[in-house]
C-alpha positions as CSV (number, residue, x, y, z in Angstrom):
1,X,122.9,104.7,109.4
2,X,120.4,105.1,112.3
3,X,120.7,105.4,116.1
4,X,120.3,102.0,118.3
5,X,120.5,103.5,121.6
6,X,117.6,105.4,121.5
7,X,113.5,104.6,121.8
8,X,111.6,104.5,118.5
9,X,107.5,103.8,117.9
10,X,108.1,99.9,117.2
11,X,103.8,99.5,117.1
12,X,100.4,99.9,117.6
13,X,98.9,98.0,120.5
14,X,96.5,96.6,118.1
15,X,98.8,95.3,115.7
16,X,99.5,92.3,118.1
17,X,96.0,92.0,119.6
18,X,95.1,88.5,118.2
19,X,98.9,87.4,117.2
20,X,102.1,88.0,117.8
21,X,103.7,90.6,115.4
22,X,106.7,90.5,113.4
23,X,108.7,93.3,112.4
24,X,112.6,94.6,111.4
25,X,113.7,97.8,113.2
26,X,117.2,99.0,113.1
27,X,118.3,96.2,111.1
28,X,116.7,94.1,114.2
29,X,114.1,91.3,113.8
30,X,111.9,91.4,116.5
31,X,108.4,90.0,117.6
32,X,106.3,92.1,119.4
33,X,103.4,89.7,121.9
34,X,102.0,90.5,125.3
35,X,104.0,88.3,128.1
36,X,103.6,87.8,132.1
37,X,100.1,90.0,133.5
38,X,100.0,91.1,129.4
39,X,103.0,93.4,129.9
40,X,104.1,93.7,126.1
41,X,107.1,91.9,125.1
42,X,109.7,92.2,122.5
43,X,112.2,89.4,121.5
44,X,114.3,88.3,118.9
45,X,112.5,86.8,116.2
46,X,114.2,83.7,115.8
47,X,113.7,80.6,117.7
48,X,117.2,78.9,118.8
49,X,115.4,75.6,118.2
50,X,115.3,75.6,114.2
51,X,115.9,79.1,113.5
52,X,112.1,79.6,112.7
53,X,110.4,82.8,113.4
54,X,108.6,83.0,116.5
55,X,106.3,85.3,115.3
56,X,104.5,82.9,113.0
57,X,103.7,81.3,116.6
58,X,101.1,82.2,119.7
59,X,101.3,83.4,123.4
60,X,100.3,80.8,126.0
61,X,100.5,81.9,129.5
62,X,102.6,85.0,128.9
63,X,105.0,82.4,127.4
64,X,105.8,82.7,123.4
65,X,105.4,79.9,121.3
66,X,107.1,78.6,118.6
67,X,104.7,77.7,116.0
68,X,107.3,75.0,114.6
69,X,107.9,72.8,117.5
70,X,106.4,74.6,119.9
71,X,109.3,75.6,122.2
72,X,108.2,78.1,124.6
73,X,110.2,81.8,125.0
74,X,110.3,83.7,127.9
75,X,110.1,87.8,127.6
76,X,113.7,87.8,128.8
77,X,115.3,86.1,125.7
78,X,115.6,82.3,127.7
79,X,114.0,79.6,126.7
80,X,111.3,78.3,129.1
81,X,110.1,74.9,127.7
82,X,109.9,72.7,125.3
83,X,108.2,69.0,124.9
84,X,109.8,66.0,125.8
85,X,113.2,68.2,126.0
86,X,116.0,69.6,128.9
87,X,116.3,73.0,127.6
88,X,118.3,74.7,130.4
89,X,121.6,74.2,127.3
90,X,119.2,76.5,125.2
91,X,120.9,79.7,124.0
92,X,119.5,82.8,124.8
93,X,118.3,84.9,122.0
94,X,118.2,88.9,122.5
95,X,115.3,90.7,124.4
96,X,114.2,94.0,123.6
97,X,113.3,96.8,125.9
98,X,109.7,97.8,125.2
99,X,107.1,100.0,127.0
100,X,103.7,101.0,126.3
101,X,102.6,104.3,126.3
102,X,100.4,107.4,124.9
103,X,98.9,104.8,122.3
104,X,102.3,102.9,121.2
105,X,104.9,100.9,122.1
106,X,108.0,102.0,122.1
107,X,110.8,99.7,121.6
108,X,114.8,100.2,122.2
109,X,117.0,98.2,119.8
110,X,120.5,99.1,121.2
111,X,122.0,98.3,124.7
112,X,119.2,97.4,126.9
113,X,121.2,98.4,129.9
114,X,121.0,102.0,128.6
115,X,116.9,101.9,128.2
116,X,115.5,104.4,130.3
117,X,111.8,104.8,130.0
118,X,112.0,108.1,131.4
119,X,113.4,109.4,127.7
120,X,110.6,108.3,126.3
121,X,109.3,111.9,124.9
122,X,105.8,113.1,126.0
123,X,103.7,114.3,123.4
124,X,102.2,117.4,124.2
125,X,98.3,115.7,123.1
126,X,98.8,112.6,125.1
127,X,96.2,111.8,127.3
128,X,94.9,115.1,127.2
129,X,91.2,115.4,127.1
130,X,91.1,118.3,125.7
131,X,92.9,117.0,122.3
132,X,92.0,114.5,119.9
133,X,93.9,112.1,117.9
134,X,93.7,109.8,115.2
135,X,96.3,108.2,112.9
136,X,97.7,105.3,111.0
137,X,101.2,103.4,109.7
138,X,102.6,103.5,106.4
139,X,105.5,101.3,105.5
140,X,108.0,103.1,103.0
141,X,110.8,101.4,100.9
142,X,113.0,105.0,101.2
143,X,116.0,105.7,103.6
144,X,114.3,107.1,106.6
145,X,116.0,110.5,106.2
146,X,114.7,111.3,103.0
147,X,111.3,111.3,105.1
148,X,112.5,113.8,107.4
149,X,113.7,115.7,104.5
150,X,110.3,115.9,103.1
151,X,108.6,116.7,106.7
152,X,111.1,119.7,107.1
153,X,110.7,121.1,104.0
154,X,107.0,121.1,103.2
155,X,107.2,123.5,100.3
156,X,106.5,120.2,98.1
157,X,103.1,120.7,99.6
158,X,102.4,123.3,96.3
159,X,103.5,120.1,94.1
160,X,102.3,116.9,95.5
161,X,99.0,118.1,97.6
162,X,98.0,120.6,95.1
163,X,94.5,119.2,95.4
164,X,94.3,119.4,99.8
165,X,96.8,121.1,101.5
166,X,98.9,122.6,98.5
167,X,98.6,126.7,97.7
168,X,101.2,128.9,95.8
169,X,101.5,130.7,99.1
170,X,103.7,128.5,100.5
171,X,106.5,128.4,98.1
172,X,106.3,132.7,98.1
173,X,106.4,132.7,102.2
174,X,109.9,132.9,103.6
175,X,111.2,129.8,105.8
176,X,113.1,130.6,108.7
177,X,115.2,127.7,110.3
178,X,117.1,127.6,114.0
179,X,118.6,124.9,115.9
180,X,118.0,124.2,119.7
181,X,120.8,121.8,120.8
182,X,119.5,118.7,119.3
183,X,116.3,120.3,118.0
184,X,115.9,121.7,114.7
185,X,112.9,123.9,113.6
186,X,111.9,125.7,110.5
187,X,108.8,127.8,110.3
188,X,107.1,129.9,107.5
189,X,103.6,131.9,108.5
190,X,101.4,132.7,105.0
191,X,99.2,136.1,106.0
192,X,95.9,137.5,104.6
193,X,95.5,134.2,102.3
194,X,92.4,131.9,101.2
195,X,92.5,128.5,102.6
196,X,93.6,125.8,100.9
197,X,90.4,122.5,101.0
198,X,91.5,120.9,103.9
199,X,92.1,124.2,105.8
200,X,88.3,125.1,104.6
201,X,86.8,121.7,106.3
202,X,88.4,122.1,109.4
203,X,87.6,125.8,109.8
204,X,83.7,124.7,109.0
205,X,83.9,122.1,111.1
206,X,85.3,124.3,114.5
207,X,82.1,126.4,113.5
208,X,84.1,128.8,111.5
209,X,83.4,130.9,108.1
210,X,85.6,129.3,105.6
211,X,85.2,131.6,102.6
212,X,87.0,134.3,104.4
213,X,90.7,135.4,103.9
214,X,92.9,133.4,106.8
215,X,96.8,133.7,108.4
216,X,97.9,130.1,107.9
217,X,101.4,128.7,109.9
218,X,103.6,125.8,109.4
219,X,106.2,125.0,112.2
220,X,108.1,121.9,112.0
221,X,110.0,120.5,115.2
222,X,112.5,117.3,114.6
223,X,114.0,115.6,117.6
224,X,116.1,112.4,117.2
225,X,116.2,109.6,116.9
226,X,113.6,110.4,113.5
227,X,110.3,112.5,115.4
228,X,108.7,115.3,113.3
229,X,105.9,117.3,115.1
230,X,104.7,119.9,113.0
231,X,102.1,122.7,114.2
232,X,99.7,123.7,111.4
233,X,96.6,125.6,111.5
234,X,94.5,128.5,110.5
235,X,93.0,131.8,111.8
236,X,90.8,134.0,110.5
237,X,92.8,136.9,109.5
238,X,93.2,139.9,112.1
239,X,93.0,138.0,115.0
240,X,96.7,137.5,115.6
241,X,97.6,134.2,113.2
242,X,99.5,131.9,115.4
243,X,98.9,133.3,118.9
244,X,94.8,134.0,117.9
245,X,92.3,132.8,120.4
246,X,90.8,129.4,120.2
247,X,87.6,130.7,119.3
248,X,89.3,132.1,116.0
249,X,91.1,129.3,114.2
250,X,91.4,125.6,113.5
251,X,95.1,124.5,114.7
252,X,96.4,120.8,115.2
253,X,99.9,119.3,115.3
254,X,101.1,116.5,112.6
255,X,102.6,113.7,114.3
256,X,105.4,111.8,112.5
257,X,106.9,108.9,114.1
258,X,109.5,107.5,111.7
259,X,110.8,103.8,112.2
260,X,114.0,102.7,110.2
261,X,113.5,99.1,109.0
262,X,116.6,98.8,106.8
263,X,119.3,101.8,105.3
264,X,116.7,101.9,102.5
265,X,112.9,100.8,104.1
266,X,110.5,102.3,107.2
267,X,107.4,102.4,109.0
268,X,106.2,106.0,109.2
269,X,103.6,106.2,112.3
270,X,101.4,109.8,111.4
271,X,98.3,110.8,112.9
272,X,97.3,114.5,113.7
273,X,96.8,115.8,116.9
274,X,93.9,118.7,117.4
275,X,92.6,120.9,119.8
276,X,89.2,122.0,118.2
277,X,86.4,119.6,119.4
278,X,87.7,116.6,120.5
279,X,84.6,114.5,121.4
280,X,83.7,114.6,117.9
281,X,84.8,110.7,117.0
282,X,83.2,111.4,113.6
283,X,85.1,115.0,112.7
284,X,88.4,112.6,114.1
285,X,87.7,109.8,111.8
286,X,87.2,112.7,108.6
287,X,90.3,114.1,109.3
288,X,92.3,110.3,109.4
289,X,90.8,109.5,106.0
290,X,92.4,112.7,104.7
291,X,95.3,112.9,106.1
292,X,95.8,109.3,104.8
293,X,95.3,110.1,101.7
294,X,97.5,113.4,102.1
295,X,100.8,110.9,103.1
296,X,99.9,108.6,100.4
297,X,100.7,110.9,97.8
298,X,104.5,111.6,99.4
299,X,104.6,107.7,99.3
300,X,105.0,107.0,95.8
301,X,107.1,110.6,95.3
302,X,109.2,109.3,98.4
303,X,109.8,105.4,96.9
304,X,110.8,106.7,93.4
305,X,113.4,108.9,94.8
306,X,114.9,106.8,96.6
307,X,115.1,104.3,93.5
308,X,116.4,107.4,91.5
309,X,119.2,107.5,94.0
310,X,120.0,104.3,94.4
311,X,120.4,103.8,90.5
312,X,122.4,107.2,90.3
313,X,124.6,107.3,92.9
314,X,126.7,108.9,91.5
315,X,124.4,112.1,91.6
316,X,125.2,115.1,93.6
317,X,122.3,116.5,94.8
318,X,121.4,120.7,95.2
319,X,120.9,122.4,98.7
320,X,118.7,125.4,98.5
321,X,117.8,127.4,101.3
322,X,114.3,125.4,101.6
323,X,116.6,122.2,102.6
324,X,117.6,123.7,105.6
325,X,115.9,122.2,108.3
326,X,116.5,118.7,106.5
327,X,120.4,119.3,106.4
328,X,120.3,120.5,110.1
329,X,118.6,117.3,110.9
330,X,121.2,115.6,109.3
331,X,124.1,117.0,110.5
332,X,122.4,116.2,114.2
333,X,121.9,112.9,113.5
334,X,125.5,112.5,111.7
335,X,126.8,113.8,115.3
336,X,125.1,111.6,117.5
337,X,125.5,108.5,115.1
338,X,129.4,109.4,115.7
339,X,129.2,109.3,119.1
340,X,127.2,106.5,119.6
341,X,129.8,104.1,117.3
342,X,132.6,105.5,119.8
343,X,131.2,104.7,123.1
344,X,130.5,101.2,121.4
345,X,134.1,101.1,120.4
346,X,135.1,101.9,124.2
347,X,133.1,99.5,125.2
348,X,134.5,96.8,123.1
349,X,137.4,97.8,124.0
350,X,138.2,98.8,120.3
């Protein structure tokens, strides 16, 4: 159902500032806590003691304690100590891979001999002063997939963000879709158009006229494991759409990290990404609220779906040429899923 062997966005930094955090990836129940010289840590969530999580616990020395008994963990998976008892018998539990970087960490729920943190991707924004960003985490009882369905398709933009980011436009614009190896991208550009609100207060708020007609582009990029990075923006018609100067349009990228938790549950990491005056903390916090908003309407659409599939499964469901980009994804991710159960089979010896 999802990839192990491969890095995913398991957190926020912050998540875990006062406690240690709790969460299922992959199937995987982990807690995230900051160990030794508060490196950040991620171990199984379960205490070989008792069996009781460790995240309802706290970090002492770089050391994780269990909030039961206290027994204390070490980042490796061993256990260090516990009162009054020999624990060098312990059983280990599993340790997970994590690294933190560009505002997240990253956490590797497969082989840990295979974690290299040099595949971590680089977002083009990160630590870049010249771009600001702001997001937040939504978690999302759906299959993970029928997320990247939705972020490769966005014609349901007309339907479901009819009041922010919605406009006929998009549904009458063709949508052109390649694949690049393991990249799949589908792009439709709307010319000569008015903008839709959200498009109007970002345009006013780079210093631009926002009653005028506007070229408007949508290119969405999905890499595996589950990333989505979708360049949106607007320019003032004439001045070349996409490839228009700076000084002529308000541009950003979405960013869509998406976590499976279970085959049917996720956490869904989006923010937005922009290149228009970046010192502006307010004009960053404006554009979170609203683009919060924006991904709370998929939620609900997104949750019922996948209740509507799992109570009619039965159900074959139409591909139209709009679903391209989702079924590449797919088929991508049906590939490497393949390969990834046969090199576990080899190693097995199975």
């Amino acid at each position: 159902m999802f990839l192990k062997n491969t890095w995913y966005v398991g957190c926020t930094p912050n998540e875990f500032a006062d406690k240690p955090l709790g969460r299922q990836i992959c199937g995987e129940k982990m807690v995230f806590y900051r160990g030794p010289e508060g490196r950040v840590a991620a171990v199984e969530d379960f205490c070989p003691h008792r069996g009781a999580p460790l995240s309802l616990g706290y970090v002492e020395d770089g050391l994780l304690v269990c909030g039961y008994h206290g027994l204390k963990m070490g980042s490796d998976g061993k256990t260090a100590e516990m009162p009054g008892q020999r624990v060098r018998g312990f059983p280990c539990i599993k340790n997970f891979p994590a690294v933190e970087r560009y505002g997240f960490v990253w956490v590797w729920p497969g082989d840990a001999a295979l974690a290299d943190p040099e595949l971590i991707p680089v977002p083009e924004w990160a630590d870049n002063p010249d771009w600001a960003y702001g997001g937040g985490l939504y978690h999302i009882n759906c299959d993970y997939r029928l997320m990247i369905d939705n972020l490769m398709d966005l014609t349901h933009e007309t339907y479901v963000h009819s009041t922010s980011i919605g406009q006929p436009e998009i549904d009458e614009a063709p949508v052109a879709t390649e694949v690049n190896g393991d990249e799949v991208i589908t792009s439709r550009y709307m010319e000569n158009i008015t903008a839709p609100p959200f498009w109007r207060m970002a345009l006013k708020a780079n210093n631009l006229a926002d009653d005028v007609p506007v070229d408007r582009w949508q290119i969405c990029r999905f890499t595996p494991p589950s990333h989505v990075m979708i360049e949106v923006g607007v320019a003032h018609a004439g001045h070349g759409g996409y490839d228009a100067p700076d000084e002529h349009k308000a541009a950003s990228t979405v960013v869509d990290f998406i976590t499976p938790e279970t085959e049917t549950s996720h956490w869904y990491f989006w923010g937005m990404a922009r290149k228009f005056k970046p010192q502006d903390t307010n004009l960053t916090a404006q554009i979170r609220e609203g683009q919060g908003k924006i991904f709370g309407e998929d939620l609900d659409m997104l949750e019922q779906q996948q209740q509507n599939l799992l109570d009619y499964p039965e159900r074959k469901l139409l591909k139209l040429n709009i679903d391209a980009g989702g079924v590449q994804s797919r088929r991508i991710l049906d590939r490497l899923l393949k390969a990834e159960q046969e090199q576990n089979e080899a190693a097995s010896g199975n």
